[in-house]
N, C-alpha and C positions, 0 to 999 in steps of 0.2 A: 197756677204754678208755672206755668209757662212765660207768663208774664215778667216775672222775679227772673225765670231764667235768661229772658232781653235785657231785663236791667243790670245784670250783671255780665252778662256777655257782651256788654256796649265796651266798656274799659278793657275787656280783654281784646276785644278785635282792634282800637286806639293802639294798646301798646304793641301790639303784634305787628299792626303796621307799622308804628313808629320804629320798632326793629328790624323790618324788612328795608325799610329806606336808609337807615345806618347802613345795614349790610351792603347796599345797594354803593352806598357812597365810597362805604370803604372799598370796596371791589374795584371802584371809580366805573360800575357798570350801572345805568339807566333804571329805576324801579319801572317799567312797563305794565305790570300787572296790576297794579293797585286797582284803576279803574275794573276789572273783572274781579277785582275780589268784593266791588261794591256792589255787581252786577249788570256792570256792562257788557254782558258778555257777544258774539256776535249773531248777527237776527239772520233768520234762517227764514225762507217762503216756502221753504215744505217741511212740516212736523220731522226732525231730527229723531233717532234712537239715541238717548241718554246714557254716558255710562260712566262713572266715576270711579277712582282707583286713585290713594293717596297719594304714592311715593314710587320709585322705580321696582320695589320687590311686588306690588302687587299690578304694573304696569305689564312687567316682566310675563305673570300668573296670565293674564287677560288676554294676552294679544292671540295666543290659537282660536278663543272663543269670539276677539272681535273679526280675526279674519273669516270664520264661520257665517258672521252677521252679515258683511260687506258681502260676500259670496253667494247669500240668501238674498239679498235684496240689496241690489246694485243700483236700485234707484232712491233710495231712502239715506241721506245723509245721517252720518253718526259725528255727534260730537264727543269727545272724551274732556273731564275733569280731573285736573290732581292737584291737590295741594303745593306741591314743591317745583321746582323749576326743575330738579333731575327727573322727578317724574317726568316732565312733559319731553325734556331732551329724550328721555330712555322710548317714548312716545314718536317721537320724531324719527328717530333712528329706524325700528321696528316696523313704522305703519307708511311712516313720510306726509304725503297730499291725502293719503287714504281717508283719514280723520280729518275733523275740527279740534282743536283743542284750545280750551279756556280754564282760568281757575277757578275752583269751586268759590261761588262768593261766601264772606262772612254769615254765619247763621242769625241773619240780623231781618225783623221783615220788610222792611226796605229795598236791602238788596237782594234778599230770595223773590222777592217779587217781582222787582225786575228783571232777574235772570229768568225767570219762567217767562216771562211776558217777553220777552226777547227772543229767548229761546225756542221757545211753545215745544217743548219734549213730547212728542209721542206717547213715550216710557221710560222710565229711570232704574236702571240698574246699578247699584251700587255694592262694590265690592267690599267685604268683610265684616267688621265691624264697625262701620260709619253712620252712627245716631245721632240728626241733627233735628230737635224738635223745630225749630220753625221752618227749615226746609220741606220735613215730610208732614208737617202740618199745610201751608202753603198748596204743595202738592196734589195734598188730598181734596182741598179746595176747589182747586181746576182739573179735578179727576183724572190726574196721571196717576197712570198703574206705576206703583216701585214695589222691584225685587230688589233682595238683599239675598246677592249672591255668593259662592262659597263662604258663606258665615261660621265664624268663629265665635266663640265667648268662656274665653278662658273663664277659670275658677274666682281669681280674684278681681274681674271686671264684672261677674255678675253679683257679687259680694255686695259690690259699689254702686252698683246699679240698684239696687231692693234698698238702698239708703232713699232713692228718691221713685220710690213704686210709682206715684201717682202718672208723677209725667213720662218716666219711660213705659208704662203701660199705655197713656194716652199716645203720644208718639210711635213705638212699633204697631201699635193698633193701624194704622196707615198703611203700614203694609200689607200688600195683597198675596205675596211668597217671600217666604224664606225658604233658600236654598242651603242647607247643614250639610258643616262638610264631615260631623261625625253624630252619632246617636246622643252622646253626650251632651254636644251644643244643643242639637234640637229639643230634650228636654231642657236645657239651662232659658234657651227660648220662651217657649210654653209658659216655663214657669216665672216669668217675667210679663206674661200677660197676651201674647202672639195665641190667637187660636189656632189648637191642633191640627185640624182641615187645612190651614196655610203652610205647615209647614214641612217641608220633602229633603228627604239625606240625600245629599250627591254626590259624598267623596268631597278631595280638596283638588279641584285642578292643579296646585301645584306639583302636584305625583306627575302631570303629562309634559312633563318638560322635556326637551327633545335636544338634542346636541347635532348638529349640523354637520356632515364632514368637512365643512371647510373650516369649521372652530378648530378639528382637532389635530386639521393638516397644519393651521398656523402655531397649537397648541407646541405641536412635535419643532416646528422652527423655533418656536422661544424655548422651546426646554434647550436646543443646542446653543441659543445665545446664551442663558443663564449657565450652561455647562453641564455635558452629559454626564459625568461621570459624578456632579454633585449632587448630595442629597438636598429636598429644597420642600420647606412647609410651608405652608402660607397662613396667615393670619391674616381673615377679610370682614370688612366691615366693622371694624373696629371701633371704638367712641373713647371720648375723653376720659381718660383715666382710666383706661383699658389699654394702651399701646404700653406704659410705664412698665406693667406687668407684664406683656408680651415681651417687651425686651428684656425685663429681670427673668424670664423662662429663655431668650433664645441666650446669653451667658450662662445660663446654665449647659444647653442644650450644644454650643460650640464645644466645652470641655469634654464634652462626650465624642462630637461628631463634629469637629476642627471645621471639613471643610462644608458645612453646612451654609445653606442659604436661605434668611425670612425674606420671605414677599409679602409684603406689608398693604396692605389694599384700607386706609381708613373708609368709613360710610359717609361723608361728607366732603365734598369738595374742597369747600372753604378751610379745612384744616391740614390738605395736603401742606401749605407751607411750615406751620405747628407742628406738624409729625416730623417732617424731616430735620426739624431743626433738633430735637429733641432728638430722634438718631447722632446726627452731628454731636452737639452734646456730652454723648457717652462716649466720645471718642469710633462710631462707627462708620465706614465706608457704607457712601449709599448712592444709589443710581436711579434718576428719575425715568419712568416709562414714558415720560415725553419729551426726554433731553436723546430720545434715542442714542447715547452712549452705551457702547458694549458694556457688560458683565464683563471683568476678570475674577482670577481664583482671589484675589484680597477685595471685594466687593460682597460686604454682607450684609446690608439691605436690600430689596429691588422693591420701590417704591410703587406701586402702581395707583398713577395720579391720572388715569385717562379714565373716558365712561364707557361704559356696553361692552367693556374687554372681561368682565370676571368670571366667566364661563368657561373660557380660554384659560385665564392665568389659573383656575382649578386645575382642567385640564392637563394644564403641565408640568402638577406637583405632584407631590406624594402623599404630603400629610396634610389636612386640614384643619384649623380653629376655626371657627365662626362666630365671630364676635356680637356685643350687644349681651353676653351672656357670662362677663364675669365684673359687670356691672348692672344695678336693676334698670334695663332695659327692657328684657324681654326676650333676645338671643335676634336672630335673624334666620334665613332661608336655608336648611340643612341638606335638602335636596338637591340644592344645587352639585355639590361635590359627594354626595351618594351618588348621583345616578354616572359618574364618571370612574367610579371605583378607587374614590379616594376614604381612609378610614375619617372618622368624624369626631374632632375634642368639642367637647361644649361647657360651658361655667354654668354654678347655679342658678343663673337666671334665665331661664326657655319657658316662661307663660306665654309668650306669645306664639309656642309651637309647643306645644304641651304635648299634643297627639304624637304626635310628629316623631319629638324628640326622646318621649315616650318608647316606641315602636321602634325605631334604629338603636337605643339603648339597648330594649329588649332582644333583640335579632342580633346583637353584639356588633354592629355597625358605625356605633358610638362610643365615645366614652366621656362621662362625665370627671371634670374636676372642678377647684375648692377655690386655687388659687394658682399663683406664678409657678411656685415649686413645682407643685402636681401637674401642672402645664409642662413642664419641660421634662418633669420625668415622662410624662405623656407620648412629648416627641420623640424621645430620646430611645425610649422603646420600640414605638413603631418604624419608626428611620432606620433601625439596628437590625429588624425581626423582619426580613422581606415577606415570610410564608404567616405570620401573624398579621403583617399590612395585608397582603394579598385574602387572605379570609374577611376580616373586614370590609376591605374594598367590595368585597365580592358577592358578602349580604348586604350591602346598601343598594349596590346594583339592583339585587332579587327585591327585593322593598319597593324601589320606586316600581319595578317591573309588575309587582303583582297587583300594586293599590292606584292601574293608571283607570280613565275611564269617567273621571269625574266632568271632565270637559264634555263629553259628549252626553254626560247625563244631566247638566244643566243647561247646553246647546235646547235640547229638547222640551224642556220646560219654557223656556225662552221663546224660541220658536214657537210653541201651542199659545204662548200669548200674544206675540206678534203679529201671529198670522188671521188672528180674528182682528187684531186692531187696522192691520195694513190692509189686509186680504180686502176685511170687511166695512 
């Protein structure tokens, strides 16, 4: 089975590249990474700690647990994998020299072999739900231990998963833990073929998110650049054919509350110039966060096109959407603007935080809607109703407050394996 699944993974990894080097062109920026995604990755002479994390939201999740790591054993180089180039910048930002960081290679066995052979990992910890059968095939081969950490598995990934029982049984078989971030996942686990003895709940580290005081000292200067006295929602991490709708809810949302301001944060780089033109477009005023031009009161976009600031621009709103979630995406990180005491809109699509977004619904920390309309009656409400935002606000807070804890319960697991393998 695994075999079938090389043969068909060859064309996908061809085209994949082949669109990473468009993108590359179009940018007029350098493709660098190609060689690491074939598994070039850089050769280490002392066994590395492994640890892999897709994209910037679960780069984000990871960095308390990799500072934990570097802090425990300051003589044991870590390399960090992510699939995407924000990962790696979000990577940069966060850790600096502290890490290695390379791209995960193609799940091809060519280049997983090379990358291990390069690499020579220790141990491999891989965040969420990342199943790559010739990777952790490979792996188990050269008897690295891999954990699959704060794990996830939504409802309608394990659906899809039991389509091909054989080799995702064979494949998590490889693994030596799983770390569940709810009782839920770890049966969905189990029953996917993971023996029970492997697998331990730890919470989802993204509950331990922490806000800095100087996020919120800079938070308080941009709310006065964008203007005290306006009310201002943000709509973050947005995707294609999710802005159109944001903006048919913030016309709505200006007839109610004229001097309203969206902060617009899309989830992709590459589309900042697409989003803004599309503002334009509709005939709207908009201000890039990298053209550092003032906010005035006839400016009702605020574009935010820089990286590692959306903690901040939460921060110093009022209302939140979280995109990814009124398109089938899967929603994005809702903690982030719960733990700042901001209320929380979400679109029907949150499997990829099911628990999550579950749990702040529940607590009334959320609210779900359908579409544009129900998005802007959403805002229009909350923006209007200080002591209905402030409730809100105020069980999200309690939420993230009461379910932190997961970082230091997979710290520990970590660590009891590490330490036979370094120690010993």
């Amino acid at each position: 089975m695994r075999y079938l699944y090389t043969l068909l993974a060859l064309p996908v990894a061809i085209f994949f590249e082949l669109h990473l080097c468009w993108r590359a062109l179009c940018s007029k920026q350098g493709n660098h990474a190609w060689q690491q995604r074939f598994g070039k990755t850089p050769v280490f002479s002392v066994a590395p700690i492994w640890l892999h994390a897709v994209s910037v939201g679960e780069v984000q999740a990871v960095v308390p647990l990799l500072k934990a790591i570097i802090n425990r054993y300051p003589d044991t180089p870590v390399l960090v994998t992510t699939m995407t180039s924000t990962g790696a910048d979000h990577l940069k930002l966060s850790l600096g020299g502290q890490v290695t960081h390379s791209y995960l290679p193609y799940d091809l066995p060519f280049a997983v072999k090379q990358f291990l052979k390069r690499s020579n990992p220790c141990i491999g910890l891989i965040m969420e739900t990342e199943i790559w059968p010739n990777l952790y095939h490979y792996a188990a081969c050269e008897s690295i231990p891999l954990m699959l950490v704060n794990a996830r598995l939504s409802h309608r990934s394990a659906r899809v998963y039991r389509r091909f029982q054989g080799l995702v049984k064979q494949t998590l078989r490889c693994l030596d833990v799983v770390a569940a971030q709810t009782p839920v996942d770890a049966e969905r686990f189990i029953s996917l073929g993971i023996p029970p003895e492997r697998v331990f709940i730890t919470g989802n580290v993204k509950f331990d998110i922490s806000i800095v005081s100087s996020q919120l000292e800079e938070a308080e200067a941009l709310r006065r650049v964008w203007g005290s006295s306006r009310s201002v929602w943000i709509a973050a991490s947005t995707h294609d054919g999710e802005e159109e709708q944001v903006l048919q809810a913030f016309n709505l949302v200006k007839k109610s509350v004229p001097t309203a301001l969206l902060v617009l944060v899309p989830r992709h780089p590459e589309r900042f110039d697409k989003v803004e033109a599309l503002c334009l477009g509709q005939g709207l005023s908009v201000v890039r966060r990298s053209s550092d031009v003032m906010c005035t009161d006839a400016t009702d976009v605020f574009l935010g096109d820089s990286m590692g600031e959306l903690a901040m621009f939460y921060a110093a709103a009022d209302v939140a959407f979280v995109g990814g979630s009124l398109v089938p995406v899967g929603g994005h990180n809702l903690l982030e603007p719960a733990a700042v005491g901001l209320p929380v809109v979400i679109g029907p699509y949150t499997h990829n935080f099911e628990y999550i977004s579950e749990l702040l619904l529940d607590k009334g920390a959320a609210r779900r809607v359908m579409d544009a309309e129900e998005l802007g009656s959403a805002i229009i409400e909350y923006l209007q109703e200080a002591n209905l935002r402030d409730d809100a606000g105020e069980q999200g807070r309690r939420v993230v407050a009461e379910n932190r804890g997961a970082v230091d319960a997979v710290k520990a697991l970590v660590v009891k394996h590490l330490d036979t393998l370094i120690d010993g």
